[in-house]
Structure formats: structure tokens, C-alpha cells
Backbone as a chain_set.jsonl record, in Angstrom:
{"seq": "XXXXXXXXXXXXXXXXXXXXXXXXXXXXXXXXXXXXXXXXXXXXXXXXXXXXXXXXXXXXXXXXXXXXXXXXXXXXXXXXXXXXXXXXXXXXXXXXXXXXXXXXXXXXXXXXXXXXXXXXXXXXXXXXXXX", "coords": {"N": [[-126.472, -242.669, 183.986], [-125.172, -244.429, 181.204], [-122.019, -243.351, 179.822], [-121.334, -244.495, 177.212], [-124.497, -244.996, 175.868], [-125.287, -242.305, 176.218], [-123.46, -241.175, 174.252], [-125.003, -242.281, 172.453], [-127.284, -240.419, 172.071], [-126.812, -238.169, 171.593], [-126.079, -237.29, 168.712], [-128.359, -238.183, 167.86], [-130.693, -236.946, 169.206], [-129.701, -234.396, 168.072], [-130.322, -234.091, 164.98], [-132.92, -234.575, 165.013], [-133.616, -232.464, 166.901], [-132.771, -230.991, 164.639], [-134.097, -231.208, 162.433], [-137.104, -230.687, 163.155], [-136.701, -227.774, 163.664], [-136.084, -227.517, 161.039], [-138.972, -227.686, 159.708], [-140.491, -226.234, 161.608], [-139.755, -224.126, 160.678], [-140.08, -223.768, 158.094], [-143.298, -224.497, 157.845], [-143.663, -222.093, 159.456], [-142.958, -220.135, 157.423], [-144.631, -220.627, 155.048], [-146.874, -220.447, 155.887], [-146.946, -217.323, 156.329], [-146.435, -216.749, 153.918], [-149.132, -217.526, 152.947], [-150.474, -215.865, 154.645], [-149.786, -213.222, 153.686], [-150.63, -213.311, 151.093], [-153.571, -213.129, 151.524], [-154.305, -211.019, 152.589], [-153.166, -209.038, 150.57], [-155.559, -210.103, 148.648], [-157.88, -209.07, 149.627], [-157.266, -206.758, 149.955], [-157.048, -206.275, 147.37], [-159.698, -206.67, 146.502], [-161.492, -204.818, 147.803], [-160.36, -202.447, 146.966], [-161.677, -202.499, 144.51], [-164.294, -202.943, 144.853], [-164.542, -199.846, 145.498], [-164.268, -198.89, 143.299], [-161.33, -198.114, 142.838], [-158.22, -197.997, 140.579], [-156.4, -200.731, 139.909], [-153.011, -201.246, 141.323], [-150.404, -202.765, 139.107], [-149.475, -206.154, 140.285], [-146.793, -206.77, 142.28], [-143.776, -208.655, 141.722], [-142.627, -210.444, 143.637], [-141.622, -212.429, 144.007], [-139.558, -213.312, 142.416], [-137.532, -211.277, 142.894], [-136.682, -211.931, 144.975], [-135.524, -214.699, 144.005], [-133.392, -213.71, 142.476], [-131.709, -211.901, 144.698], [-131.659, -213.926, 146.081], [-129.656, -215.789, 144.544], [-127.422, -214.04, 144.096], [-126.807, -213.936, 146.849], [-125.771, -217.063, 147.456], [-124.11, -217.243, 145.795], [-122.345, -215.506, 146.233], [-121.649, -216.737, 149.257], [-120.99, -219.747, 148.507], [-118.59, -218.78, 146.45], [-116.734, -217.906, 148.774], [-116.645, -219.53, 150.465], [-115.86, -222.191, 149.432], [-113.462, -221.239, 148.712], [-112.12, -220.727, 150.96], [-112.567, -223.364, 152.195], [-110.727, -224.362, 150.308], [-108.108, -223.729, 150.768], [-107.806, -224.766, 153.657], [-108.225, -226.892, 152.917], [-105.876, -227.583, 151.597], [-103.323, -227.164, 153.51], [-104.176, -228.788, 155.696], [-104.59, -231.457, 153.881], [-103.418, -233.191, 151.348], [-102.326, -231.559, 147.964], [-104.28, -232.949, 146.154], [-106.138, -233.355, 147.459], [-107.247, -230.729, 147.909], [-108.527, -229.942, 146.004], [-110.996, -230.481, 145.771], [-112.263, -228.431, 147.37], [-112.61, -226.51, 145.508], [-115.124, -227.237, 144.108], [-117.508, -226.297, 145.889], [-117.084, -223.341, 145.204], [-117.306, -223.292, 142.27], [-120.105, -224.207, 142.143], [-120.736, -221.544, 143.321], [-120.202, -219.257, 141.829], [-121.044, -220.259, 139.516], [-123.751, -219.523, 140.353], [-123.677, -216.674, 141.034], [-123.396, -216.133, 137.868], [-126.413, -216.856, 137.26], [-127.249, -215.033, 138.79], [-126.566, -212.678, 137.353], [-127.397, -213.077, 134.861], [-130.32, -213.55, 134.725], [-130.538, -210.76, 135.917], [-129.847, -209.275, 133.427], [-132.022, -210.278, 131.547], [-134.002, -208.857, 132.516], [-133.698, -207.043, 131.977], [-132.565, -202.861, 132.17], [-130.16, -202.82, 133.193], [-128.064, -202.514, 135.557], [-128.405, -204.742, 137.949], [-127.991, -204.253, 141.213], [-128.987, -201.641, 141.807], [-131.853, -201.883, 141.508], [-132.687, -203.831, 143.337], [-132.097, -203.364, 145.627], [-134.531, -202.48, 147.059]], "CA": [[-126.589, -243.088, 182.607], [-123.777, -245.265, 180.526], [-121.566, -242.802, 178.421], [-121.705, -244.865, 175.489], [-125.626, -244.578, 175.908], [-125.452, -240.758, 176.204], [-123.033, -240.955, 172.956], [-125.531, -242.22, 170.984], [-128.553, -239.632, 172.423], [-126.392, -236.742, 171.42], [-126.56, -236.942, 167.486], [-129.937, -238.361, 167.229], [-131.229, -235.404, 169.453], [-129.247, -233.715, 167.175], [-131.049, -234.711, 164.105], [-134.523, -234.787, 165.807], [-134.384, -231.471, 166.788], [-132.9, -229.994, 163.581], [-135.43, -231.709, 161.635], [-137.826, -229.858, 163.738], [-136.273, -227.165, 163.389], [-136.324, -227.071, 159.644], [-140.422, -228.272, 159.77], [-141.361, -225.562, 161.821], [-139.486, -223.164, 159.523], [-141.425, -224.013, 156.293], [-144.793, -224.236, 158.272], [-143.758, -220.695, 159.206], [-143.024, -219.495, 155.945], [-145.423, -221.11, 154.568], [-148.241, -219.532, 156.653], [-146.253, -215.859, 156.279], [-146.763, -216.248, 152.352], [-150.775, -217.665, 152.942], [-151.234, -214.313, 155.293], [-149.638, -211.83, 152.862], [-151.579, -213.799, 150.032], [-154.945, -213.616, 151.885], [-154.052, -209.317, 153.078], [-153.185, -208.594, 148.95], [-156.665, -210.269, 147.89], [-158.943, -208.748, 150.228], [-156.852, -205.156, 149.81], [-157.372, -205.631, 146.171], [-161.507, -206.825, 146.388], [-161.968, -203.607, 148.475], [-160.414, -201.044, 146.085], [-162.585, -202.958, 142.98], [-165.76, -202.122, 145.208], [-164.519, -198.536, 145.382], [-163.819, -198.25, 142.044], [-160.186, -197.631, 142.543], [-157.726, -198.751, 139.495], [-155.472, -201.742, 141.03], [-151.67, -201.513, 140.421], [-150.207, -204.35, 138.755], [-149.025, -207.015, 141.355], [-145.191, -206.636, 142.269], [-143.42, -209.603, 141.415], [-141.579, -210.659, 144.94], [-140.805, -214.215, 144.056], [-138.531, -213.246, 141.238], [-136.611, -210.497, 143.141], [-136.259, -212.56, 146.129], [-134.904, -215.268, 143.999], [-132.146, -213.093, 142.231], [-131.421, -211.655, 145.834], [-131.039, -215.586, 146.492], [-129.134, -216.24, 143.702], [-126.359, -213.735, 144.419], [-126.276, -214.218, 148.055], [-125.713, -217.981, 147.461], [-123.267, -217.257, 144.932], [-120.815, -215.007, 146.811], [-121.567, -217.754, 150.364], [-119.855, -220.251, 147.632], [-117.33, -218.463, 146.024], [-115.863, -217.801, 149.803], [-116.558, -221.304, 151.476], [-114.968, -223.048, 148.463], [-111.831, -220.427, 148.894], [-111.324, -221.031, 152.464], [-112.165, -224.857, 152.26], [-109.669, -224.902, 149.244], [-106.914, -223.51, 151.635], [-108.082, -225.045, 154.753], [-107.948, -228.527, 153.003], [-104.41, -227.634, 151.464], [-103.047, -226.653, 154.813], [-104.357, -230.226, 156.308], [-103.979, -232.92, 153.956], [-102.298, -233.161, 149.93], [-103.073, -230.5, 147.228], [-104.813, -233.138, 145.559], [-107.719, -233.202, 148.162], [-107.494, -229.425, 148.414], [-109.05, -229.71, 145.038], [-112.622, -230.738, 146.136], [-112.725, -227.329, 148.072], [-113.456, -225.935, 144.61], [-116.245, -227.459, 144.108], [-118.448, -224.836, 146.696], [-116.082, -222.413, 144.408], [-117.499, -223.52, 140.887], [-121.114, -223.835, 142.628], [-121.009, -220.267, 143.311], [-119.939, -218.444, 140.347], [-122.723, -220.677, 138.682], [-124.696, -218.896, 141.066], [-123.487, -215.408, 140.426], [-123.624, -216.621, 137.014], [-127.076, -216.715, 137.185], [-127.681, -213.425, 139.145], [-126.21, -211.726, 136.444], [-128.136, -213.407, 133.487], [-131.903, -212.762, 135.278], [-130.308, -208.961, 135.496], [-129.828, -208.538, 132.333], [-132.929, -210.844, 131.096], [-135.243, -208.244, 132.781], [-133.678, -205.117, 131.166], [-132.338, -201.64, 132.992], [-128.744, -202.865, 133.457], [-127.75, -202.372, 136.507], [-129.51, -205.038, 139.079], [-128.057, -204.158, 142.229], [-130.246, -200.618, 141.72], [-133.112, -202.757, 141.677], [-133.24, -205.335, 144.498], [-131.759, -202.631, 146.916], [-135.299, -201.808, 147.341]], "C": [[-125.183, -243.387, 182.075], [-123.795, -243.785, 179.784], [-121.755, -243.105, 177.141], [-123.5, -244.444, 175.249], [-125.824, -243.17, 175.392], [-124.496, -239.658, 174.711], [-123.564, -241.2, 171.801], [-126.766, -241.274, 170.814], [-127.946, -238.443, 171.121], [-126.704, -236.598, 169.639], [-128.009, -237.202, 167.418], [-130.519, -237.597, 167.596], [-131.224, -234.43, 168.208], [-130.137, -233.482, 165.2], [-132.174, -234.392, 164.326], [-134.599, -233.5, 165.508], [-133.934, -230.06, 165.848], [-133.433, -229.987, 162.362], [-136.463, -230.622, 162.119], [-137.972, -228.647, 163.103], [-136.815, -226.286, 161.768], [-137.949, -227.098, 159.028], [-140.921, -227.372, 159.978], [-140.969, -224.334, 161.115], [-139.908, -223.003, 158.035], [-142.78, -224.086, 156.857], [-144.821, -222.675, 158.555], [-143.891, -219.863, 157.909], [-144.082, -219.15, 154.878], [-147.114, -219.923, 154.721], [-148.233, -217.877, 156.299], [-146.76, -215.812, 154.759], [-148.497, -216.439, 152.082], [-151.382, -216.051, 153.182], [-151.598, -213.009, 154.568], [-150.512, -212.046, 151.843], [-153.089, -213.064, 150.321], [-155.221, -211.878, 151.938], [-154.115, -209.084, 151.517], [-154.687, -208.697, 148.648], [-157.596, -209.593, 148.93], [-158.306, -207.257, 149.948], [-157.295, -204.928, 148.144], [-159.392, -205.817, 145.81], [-161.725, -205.035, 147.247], [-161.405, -202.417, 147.777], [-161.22, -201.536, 144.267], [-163.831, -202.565, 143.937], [-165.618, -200.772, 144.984], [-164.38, -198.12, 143.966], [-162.527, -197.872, 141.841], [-159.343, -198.457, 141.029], [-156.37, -199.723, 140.429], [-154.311, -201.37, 139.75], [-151.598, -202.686, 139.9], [-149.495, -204.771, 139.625], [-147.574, -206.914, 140.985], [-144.899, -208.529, 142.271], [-141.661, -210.019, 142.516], [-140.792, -211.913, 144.837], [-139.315, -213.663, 143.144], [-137.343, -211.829, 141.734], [-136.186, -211.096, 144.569], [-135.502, -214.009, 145.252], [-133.231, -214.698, 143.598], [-131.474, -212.505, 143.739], [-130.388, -213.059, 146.011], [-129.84, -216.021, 145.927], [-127.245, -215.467, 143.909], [-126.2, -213.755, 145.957], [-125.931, -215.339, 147.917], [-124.296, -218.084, 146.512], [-122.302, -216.638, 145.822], [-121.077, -216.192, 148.434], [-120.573, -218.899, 149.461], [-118.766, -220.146, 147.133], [-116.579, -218.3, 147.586], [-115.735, -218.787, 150.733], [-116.012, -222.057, 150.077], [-113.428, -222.313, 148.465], [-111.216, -221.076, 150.171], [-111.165, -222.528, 152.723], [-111.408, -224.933, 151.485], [-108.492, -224.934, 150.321], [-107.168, -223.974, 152.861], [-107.04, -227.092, 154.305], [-106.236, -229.104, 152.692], [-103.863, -227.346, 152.482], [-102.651, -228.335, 155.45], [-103.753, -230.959, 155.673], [-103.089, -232.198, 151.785], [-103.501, -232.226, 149.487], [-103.786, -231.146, 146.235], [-106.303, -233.212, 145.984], [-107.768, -231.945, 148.23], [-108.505, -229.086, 147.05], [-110.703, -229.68, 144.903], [-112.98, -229.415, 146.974], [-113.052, -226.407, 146.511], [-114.754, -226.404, 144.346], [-117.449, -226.521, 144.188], [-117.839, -223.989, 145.579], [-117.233, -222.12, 142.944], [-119.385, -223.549, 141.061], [-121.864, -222.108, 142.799], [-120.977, -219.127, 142.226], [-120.906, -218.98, 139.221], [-123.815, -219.888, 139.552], [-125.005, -217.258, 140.998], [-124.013, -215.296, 138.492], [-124.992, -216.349, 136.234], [-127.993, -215.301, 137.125], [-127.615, -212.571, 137.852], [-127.002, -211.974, 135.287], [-129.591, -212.882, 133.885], [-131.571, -211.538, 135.411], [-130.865, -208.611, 134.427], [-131.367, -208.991, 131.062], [-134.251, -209.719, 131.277], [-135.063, -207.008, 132.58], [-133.008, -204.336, 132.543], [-131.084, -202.047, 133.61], [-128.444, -203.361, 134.611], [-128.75, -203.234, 138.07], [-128.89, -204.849, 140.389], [-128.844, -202.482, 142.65], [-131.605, -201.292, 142.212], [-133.536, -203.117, 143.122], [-132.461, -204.56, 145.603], [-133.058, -201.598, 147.539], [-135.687, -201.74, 148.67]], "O": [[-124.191, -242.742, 182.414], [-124.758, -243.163, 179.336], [-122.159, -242.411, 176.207], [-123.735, -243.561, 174.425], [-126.409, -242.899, 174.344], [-124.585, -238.498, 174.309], [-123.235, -240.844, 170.669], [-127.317, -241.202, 169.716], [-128.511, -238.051, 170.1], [-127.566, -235.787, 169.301], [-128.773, -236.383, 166.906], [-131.206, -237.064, 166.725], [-132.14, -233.896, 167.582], [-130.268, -232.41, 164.607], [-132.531, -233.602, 163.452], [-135.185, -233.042, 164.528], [-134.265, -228.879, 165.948], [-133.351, -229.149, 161.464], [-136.616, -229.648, 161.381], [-138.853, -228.32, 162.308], [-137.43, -225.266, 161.457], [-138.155, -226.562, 157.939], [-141.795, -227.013, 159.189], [-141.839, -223.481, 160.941], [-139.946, -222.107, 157.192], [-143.577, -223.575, 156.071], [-145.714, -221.972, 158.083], [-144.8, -219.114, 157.552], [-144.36, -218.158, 154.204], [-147.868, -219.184, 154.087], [-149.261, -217.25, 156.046], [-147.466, -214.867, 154.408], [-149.113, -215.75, 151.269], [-152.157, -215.337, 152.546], [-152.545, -212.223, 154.548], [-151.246, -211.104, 151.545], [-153.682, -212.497, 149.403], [-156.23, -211.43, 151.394], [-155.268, -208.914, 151.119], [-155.262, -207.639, 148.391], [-158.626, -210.135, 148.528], [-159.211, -206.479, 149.649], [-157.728, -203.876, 147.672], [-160.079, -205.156, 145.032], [-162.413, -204.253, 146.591], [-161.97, -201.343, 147.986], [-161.186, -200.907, 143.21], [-164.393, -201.567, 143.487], [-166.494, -200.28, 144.272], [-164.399, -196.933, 143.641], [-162.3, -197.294, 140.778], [-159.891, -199.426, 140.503], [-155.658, -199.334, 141.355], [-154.308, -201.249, 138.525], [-152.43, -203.578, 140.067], [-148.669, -203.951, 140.027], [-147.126, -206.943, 139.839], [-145.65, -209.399, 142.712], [-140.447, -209.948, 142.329], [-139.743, -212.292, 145.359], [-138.159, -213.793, 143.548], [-136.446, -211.475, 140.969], [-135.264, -210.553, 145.177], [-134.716, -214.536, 146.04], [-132.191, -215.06, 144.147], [-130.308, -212.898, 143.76], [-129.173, -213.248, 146.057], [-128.993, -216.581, 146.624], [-126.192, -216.104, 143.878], [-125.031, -213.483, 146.231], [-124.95, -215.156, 148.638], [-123.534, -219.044, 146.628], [-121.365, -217.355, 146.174], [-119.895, -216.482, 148.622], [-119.378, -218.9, 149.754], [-117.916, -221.035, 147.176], [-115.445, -218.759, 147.446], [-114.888, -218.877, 151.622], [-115.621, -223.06, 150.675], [-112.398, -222.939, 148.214], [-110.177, -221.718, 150.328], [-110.168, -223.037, 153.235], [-110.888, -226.021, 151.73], [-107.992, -225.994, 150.697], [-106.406, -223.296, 153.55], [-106.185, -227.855, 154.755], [-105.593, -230.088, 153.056], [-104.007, -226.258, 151.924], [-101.573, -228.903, 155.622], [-102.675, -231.404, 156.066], [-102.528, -231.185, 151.369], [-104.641, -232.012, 149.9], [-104.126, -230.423, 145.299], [-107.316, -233.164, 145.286], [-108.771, -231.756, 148.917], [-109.19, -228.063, 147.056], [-111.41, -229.025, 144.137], [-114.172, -229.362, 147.278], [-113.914, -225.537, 146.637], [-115.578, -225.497, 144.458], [-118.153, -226.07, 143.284], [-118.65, -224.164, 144.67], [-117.797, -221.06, 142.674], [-120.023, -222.965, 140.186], [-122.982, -221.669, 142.527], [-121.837, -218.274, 142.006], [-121.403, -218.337, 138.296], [-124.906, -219.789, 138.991], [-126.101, -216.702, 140.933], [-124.833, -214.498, 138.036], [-125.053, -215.865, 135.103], [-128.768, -214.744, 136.347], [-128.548, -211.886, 137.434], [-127.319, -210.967, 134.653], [-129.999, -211.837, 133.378], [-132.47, -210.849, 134.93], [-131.888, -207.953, 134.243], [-131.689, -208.323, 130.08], [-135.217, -209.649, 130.517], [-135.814, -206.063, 132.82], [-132.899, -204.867, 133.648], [-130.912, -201.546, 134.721], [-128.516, -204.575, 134.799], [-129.458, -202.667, 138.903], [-129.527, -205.65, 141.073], [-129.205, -202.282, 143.81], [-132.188, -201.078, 143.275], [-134.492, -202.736, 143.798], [-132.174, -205.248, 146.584], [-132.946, -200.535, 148.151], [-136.579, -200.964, 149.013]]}, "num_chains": 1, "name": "protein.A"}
């Protein structure tokens, strides 16, 4: 097989199978949140036959996004640091400036964390979501 040939396989593979990739990772997910869905409603129809009193439903989306929200936030604040100084290093300190960016991304992200904290009361959210 021609090199050039085998230079153009390599990204489009590339591509292909991290498309894939990302496809069969949301069909997973996907299915994982149907299952738990489908396990909750049949756990809660079977303590309403018994007569039991149902808790109130925990609210996973909204502590998995704050989770999200500050993990995404400190991944930003430290990939906009290191690309800041990576890019100053390489080329002028006027391109080193676009490594804030990720930077200013993240602290909007923390940003956030911290506002849904305090939006849902009891201070302190890393208590919380260290459940």
C-alpha cells in the first residue's frame, strides 16, 4: 500500500472510530438511565401495592450536574493555565493570550457550581455531593 494512501486512512479511521466511539457511549448511557428508570418505577408500584409510604424521588440529575459543573470548572481553570504558559513559551505573549480563554471558561464554570450551592440552601456544597 502507497504511503500517501495510508496517510489519508489514518485520520479518517480516526474520526470513524471516535465517532463510534462517542455513539456507542450515549446508546450506553442512555440505556443505563432507561434501566434505572424502569428498576425505580416498578420498586415504587410494588411498595404502593404493599401499602408502604414512598420516599420522595432523589434528585440525581441536579447533583450530577453541579458535580459536572465543578469538575469542568477546575479541568478549565488548569488547561487554560498550562496552555497560557505553554503558548508563551512557544510563540509571542500575544498568542499566549488565547490560552485564557479555557481559563475564563472555567471559573464561569466554578462560577456556576457555587451559585446552584447556594441556590439550594445548607451552605456548604461539597458536604452534599460527597455522597
Amino acid at each position: 500500500m502507497d504511503e500517501e494512501v495510508l496517510a489519508l486512512f489514518i485520520p479518517i479511521l480516526g474520526i470513524v472510530f471516535g465517532v463510534g466511539v462517542a455513539i456507542v457511549s450515549i446508546v450506553a448511557g442512555h440505556r443505563e438511565r432507561l434501566k434505572r428508570a424502569e428498576l425505580r418505577h416498578r420498586e415504587r408500584i410494588a411498595a404502593l401495592e404493599k401499602g408502604i409510604e414512598l420516599p420522595p424521588e432523589p434528585d440525581y440529575d441536579a447533583r450530577s450536574k453541579r458535580a459536572g459543573s465543578l469538575k469542568s470548572g477546575l479541568v478549565g481553570i488548569f488547561v487554560g493555565v498550562v496552555l497560557y504558559f505553554a503558548l508563551r513559551a512557544v510563540a509571542d505573549d500575544d498568542v499566549a493570550l488565547f490560552g485564557l480563554i479555557p481559563t475564563a471558561v472555567g471559573i464561569a464554570n466554578l462560577i456556576a457550581y457555587f451559585v446552584e450551592s447556594k441556590k439550594n440552601g445548607n451552605g456548604d456544597a461539597s458536604k452534599r455531593d460527597a455522597v
